[in-house]
mmCIF file of the C-alpha atoms, coordinates in Angstrom:
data_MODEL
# 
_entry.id   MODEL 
# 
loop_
_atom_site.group_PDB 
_atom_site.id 
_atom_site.type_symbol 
_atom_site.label_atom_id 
_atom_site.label_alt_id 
_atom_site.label_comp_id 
_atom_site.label_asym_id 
_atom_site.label_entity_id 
_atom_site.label_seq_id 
_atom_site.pdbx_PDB_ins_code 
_atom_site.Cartn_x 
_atom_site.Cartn_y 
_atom_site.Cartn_z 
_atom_site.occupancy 
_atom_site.B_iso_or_equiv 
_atom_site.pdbx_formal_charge 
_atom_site.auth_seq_id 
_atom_site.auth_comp_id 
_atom_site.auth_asym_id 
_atom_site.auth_atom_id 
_atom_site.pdbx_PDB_model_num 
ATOM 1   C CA . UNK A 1 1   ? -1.152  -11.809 26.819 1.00 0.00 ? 1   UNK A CA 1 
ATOM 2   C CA . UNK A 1 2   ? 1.545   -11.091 24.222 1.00 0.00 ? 2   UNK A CA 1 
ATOM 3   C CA . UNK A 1 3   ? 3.437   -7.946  25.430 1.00 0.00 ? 3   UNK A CA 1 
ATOM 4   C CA . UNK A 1 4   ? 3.647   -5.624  21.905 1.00 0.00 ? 4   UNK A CA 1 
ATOM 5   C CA . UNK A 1 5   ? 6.755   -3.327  23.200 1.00 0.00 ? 5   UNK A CA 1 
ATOM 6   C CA . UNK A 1 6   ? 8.263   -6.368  23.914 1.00 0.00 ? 6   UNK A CA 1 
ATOM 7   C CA . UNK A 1 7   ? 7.769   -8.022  20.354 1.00 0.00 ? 7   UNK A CA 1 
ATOM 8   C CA . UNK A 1 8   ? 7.590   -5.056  17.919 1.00 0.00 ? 8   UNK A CA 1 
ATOM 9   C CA . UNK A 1 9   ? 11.266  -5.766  16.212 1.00 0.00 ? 9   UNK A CA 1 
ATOM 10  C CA . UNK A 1 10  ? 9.648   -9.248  15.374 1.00 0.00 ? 10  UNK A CA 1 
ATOM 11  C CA . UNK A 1 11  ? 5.891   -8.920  15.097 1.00 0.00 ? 11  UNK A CA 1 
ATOM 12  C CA . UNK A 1 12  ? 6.153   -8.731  11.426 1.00 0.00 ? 12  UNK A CA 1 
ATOM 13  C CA . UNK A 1 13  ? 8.325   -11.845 11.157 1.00 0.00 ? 13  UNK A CA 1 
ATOM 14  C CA . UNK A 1 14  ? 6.603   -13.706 13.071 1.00 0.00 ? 14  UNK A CA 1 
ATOM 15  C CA . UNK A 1 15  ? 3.048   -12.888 11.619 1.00 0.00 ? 15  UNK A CA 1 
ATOM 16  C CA . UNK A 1 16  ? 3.615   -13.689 7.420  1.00 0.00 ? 16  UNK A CA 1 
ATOM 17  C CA . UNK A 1 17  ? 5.499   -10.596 6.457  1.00 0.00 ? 17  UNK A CA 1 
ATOM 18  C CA . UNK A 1 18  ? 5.142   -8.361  3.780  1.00 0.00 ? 18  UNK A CA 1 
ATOM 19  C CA . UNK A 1 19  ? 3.358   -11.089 1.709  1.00 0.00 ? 19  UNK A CA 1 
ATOM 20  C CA . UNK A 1 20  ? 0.510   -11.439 4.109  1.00 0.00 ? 20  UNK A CA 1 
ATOM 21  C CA . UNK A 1 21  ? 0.453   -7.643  4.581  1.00 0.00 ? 21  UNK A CA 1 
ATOM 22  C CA . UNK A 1 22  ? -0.137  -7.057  1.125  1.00 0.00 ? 22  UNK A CA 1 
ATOM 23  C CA . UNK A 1 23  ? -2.580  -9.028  0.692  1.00 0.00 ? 23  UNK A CA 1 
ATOM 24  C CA . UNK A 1 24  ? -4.284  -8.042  4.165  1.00 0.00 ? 24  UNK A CA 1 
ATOM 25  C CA . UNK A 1 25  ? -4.562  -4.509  2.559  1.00 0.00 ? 25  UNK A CA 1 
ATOM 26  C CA . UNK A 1 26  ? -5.777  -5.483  -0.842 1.00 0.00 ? 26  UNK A CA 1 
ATOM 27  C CA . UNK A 1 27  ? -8.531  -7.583  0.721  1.00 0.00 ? 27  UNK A CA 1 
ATOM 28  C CA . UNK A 1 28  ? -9.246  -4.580  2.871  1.00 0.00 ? 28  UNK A CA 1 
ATOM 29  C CA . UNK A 1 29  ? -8.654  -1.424  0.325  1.00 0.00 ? 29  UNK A CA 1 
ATOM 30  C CA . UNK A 1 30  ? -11.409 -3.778  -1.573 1.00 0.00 ? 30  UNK A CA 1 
ATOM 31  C CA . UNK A 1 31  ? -13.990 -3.119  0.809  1.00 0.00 ? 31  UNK A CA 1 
ATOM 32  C CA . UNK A 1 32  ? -13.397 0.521   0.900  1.00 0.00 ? 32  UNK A CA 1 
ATOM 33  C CA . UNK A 1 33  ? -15.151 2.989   -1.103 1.00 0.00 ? 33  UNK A CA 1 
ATOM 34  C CA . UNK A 1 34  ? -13.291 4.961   -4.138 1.00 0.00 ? 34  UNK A CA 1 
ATOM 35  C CA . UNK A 1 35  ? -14.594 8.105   -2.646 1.00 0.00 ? 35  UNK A CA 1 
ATOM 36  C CA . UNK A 1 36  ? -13.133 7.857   0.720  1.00 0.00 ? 36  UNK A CA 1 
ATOM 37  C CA . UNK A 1 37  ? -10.892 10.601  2.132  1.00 0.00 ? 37  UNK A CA 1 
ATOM 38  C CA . UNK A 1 38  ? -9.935  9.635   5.202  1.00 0.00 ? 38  UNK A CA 1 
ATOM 39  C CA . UNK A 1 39  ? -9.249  6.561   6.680  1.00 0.00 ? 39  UNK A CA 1 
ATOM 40  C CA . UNK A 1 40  ? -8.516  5.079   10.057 1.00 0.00 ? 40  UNK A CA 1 
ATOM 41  C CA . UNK A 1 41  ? -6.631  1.717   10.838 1.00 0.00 ? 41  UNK A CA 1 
ATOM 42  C CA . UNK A 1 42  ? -7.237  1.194   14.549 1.00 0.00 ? 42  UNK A CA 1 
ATOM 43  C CA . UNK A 1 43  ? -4.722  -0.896  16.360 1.00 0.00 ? 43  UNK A CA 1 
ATOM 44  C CA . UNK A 1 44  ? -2.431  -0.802  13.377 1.00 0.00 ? 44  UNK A CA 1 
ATOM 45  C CA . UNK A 1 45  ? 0.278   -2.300  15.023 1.00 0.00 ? 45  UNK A CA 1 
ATOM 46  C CA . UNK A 1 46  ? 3.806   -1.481  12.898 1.00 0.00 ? 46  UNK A CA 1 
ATOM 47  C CA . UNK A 1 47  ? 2.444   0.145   10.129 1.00 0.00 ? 47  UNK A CA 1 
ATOM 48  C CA . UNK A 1 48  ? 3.260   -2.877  7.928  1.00 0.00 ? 48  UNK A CA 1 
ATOM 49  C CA . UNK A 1 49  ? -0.429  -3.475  6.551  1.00 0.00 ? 49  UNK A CA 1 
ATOM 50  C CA . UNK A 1 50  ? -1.219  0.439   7.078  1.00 0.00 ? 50  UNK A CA 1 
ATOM 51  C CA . UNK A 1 51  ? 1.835   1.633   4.760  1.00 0.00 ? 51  UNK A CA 1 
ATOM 52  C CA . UNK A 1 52  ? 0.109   -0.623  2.117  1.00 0.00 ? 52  UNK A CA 1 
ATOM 53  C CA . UNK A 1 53  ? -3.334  0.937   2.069  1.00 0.00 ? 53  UNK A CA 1 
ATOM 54  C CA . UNK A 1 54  ? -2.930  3.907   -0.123 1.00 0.00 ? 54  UNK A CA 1 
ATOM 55  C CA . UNK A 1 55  ? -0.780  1.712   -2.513 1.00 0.00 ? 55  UNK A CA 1 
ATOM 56  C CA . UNK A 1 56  ? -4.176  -0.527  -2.681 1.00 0.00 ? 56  UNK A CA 1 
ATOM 57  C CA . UNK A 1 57  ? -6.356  1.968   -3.340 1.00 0.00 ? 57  UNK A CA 1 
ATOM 58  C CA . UNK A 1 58  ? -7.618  5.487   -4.501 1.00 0.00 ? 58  UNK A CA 1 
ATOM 59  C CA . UNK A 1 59  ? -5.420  7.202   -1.763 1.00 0.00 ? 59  UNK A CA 1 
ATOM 60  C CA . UNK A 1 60  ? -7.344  8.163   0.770  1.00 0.00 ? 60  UNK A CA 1 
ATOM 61  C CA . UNK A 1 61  ? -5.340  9.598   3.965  1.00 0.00 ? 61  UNK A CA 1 
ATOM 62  C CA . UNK A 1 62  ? -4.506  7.253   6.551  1.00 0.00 ? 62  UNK A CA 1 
ATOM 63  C CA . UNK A 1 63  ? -3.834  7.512   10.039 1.00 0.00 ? 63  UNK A CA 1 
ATOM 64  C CA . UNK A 1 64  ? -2.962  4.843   12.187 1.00 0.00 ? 64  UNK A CA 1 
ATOM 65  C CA . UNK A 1 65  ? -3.688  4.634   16.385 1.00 0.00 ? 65  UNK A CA 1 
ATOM 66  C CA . UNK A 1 66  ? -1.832  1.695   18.323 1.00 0.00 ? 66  UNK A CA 1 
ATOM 67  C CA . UNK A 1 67  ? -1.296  2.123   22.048 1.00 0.00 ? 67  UNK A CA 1 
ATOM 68  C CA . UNK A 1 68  ? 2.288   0.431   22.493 1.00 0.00 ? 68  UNK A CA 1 
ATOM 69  C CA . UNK A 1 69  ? 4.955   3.054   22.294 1.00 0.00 ? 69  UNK A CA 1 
ATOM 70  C CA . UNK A 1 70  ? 6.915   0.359   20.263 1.00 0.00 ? 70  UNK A CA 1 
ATOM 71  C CA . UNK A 1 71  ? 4.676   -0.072  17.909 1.00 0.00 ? 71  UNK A CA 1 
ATOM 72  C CA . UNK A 1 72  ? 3.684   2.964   17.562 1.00 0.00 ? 72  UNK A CA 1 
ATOM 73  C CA . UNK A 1 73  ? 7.685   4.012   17.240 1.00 0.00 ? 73  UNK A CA 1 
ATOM 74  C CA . UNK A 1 74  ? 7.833   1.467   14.073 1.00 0.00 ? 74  UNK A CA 1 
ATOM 75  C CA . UNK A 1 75  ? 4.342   2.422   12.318 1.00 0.00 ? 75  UNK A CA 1 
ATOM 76  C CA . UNK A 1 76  ? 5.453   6.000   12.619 1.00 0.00 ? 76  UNK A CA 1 
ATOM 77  C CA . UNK A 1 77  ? 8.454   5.451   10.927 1.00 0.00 ? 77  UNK A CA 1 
ATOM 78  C CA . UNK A 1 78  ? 6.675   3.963   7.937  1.00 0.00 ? 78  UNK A CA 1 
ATOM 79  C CA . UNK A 1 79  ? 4.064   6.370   8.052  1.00 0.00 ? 79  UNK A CA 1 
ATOM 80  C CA . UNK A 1 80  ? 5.838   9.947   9.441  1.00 0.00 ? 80  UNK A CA 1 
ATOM 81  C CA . UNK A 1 81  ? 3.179   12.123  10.597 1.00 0.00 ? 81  UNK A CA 1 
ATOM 82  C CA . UNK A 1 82  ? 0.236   9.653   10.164 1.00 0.00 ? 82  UNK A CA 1 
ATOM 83  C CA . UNK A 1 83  ? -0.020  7.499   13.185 1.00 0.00 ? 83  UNK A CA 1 
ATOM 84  C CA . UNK A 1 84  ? -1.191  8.625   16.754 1.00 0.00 ? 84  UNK A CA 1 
ATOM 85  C CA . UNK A 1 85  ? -0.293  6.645   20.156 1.00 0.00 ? 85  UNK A CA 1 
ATOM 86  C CA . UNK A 1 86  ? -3.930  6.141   21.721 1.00 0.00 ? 86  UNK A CA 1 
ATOM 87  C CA . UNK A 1 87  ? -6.125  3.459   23.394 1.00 0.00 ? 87  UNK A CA 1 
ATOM 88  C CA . UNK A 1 88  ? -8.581  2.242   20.822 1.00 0.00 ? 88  UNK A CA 1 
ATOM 89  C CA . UNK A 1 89  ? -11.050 2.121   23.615 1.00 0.00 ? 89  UNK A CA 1 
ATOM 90  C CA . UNK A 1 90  ? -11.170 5.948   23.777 1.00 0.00 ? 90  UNK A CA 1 
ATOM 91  C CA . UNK A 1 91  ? -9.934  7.269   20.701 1.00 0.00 ? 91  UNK A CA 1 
ATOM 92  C CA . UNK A 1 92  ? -8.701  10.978  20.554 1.00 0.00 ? 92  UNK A CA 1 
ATOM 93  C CA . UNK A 1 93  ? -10.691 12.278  17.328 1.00 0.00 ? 93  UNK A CA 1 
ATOM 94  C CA . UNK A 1 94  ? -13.744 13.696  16.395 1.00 0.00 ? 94  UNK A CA 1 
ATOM 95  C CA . UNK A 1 95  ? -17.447 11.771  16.020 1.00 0.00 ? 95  UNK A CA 1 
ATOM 96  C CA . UNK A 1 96  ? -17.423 11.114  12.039 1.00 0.00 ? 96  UNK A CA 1 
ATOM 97  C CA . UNK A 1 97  ? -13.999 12.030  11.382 1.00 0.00 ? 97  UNK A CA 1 
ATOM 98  C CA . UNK A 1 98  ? -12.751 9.246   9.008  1.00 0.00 ? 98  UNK A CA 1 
ATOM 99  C CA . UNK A 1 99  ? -14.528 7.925   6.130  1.00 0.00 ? 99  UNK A CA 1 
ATOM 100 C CA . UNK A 1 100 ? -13.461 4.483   6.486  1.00 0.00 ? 100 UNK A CA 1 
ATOM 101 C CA . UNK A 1 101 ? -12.325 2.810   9.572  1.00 0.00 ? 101 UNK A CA 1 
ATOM 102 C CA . UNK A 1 102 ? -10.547 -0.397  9.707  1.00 0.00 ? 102 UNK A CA 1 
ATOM 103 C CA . UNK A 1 103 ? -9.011  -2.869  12.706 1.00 0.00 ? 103 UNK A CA 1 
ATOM 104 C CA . UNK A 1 104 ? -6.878  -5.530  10.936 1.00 0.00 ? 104 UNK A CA 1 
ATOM 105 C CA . UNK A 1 105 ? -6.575  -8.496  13.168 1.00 0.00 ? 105 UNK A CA 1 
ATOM 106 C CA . UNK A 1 106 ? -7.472  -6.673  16.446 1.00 0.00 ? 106 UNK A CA 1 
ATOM 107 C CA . UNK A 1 107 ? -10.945 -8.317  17.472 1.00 0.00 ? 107 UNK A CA 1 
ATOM 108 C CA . UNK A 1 108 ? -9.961  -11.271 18.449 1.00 0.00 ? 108 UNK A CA 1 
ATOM 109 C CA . UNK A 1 109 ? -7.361  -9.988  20.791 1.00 0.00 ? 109 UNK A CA 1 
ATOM 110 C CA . UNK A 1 110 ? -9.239  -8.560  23.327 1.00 0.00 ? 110 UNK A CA 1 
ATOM 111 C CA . UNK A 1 111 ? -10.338 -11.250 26.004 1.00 0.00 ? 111 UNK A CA 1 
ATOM 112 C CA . UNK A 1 112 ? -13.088 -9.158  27.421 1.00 0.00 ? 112 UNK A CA 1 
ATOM 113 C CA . UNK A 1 113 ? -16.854 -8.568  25.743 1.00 0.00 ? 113 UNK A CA 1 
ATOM 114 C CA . UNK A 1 114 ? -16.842 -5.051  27.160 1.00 0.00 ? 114 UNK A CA 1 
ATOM 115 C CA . UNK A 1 115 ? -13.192 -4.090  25.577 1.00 0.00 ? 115 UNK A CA 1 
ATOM 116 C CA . UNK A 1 116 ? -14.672 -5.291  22.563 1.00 0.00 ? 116 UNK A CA 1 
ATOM 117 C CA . UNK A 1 117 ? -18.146 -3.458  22.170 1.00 0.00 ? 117 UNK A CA 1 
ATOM 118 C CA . UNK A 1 118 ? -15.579 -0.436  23.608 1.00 0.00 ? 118 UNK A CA 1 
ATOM 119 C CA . UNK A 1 119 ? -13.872 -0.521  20.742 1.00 0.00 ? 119 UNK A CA 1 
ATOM 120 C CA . UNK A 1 120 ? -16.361 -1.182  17.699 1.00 0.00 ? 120 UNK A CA 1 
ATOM 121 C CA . UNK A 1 121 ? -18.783 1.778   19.474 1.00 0.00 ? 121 UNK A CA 1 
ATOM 122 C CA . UNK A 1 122 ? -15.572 3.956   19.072 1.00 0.00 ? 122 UNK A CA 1 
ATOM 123 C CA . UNK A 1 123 ? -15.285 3.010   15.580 1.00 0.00 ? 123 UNK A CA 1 
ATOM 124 C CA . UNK A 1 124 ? -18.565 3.834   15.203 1.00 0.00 ? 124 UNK A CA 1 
ATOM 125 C CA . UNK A 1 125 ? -18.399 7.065   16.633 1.00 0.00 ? 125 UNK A CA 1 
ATOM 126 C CA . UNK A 1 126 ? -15.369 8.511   14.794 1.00 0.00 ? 126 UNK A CA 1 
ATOM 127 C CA . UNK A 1 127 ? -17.229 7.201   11.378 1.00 0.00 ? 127 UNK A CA 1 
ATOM 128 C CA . UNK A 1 128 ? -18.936 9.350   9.496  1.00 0.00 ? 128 UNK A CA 1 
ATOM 129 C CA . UNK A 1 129 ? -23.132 8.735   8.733  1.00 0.00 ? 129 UNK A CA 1 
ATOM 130 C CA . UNK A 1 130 ? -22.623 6.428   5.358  1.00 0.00 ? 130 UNK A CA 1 
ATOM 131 C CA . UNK A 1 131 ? -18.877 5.538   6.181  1.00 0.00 ? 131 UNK A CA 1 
ATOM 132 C CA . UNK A 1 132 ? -17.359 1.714   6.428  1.00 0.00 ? 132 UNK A CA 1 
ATOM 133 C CA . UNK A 1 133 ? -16.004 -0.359  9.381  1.00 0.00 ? 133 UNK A CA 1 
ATOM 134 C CA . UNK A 1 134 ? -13.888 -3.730  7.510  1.00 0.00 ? 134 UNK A CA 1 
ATOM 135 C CA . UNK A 1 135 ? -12.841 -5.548  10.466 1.00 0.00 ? 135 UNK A CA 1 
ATOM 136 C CA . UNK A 1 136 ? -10.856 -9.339  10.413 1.00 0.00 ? 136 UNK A CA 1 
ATOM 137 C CA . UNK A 1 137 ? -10.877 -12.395 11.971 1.00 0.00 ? 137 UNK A CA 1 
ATOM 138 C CA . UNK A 1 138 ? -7.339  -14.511 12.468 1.00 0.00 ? 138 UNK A CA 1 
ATOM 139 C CA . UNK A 1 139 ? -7.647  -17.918 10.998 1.00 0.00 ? 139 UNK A CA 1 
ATOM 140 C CA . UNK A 1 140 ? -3.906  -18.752 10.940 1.00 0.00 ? 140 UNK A CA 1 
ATOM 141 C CA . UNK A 1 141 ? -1.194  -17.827 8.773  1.00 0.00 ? 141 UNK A CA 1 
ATOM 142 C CA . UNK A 1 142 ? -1.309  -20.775 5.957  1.00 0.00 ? 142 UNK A CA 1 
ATOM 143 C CA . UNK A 1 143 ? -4.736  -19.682 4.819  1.00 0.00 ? 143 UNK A CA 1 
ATOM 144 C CA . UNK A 1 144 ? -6.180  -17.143 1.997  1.00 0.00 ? 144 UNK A CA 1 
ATOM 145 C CA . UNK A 1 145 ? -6.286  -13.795 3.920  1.00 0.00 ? 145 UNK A CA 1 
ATOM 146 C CA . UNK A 1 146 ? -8.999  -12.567 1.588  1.00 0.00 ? 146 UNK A CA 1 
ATOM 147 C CA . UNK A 1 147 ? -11.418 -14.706 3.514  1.00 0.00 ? 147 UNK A CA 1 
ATOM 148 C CA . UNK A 1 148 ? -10.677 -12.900 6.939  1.00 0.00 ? 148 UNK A CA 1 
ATOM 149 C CA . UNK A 1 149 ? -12.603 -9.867  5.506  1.00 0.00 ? 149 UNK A CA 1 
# 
């Protein structure tokens, strides 16, 4: 498994850059209601997609959750104040805090079934009644991202 702290100076280099960012958050910020207030990008790695999402949208607030430190050091520095170091497993907020919660290329990371039901059910829980979950799948870089959502 790819060690984040390790690869946080390059993880955006290596993964398509600001283009693919962009249009990551677009695609998402799509799916997201106008009226949301709060959103939540779980695993948001170095903030490069999360940075983007009030640009996309209406401008709902956005915090961001990533457990490696490195990451978390690099998101925080595009988002200052916004982004929390935490296990998306067991994430440290309130049941239907965020209006929106999204996971941008996470899913098909985790190797295990139960680390993945972990995580959705958290989602779940920290989304309020009548909120929205966008998740993605990773199909590669050289394809439209707007299908991933």
């Amino acid at each position: 498994m790819l060690d984040y702290d390790e690869e946080a100076e390059r993880y955006d280099a290596l993964r398509g850059g600001e283009p693919r960012a962009a249009a990551a958050a677009e695609a998402v910020m799509s799916l997201v209601p106008r009226r949301a207030r709060r959103l939540l990008d779980v695993a948001c790695g170095t903030g490069i997609v999360t940075r983007l999402f009030p640009a996309s949208g209406p401008g709902p607030r956005v915090t961001g959750v990533d457990l490696s430190t490195s990451m978390t050091r690099r998101a925080a520095a595009r988002l200052p104040g916004a982004v929390v170091r935490a296990d998306s497993r067991r994430l440290p907020f309130r049941d239907a805090s965020f209006d929106a919660v999204v996971s941008v290329w996470l899913l098909h990371l985790l190797t295990d079934p139960a680390d993945v039901r972990a995580v959705v059910a958290e989602c779940a829980r920290v989304l309020r009644p009548g909120g929205v979950y966008v998740t993605t799948v990773h199909k590669g870089l050289s394809h439209n991202v707007g299908s991933d959502i």
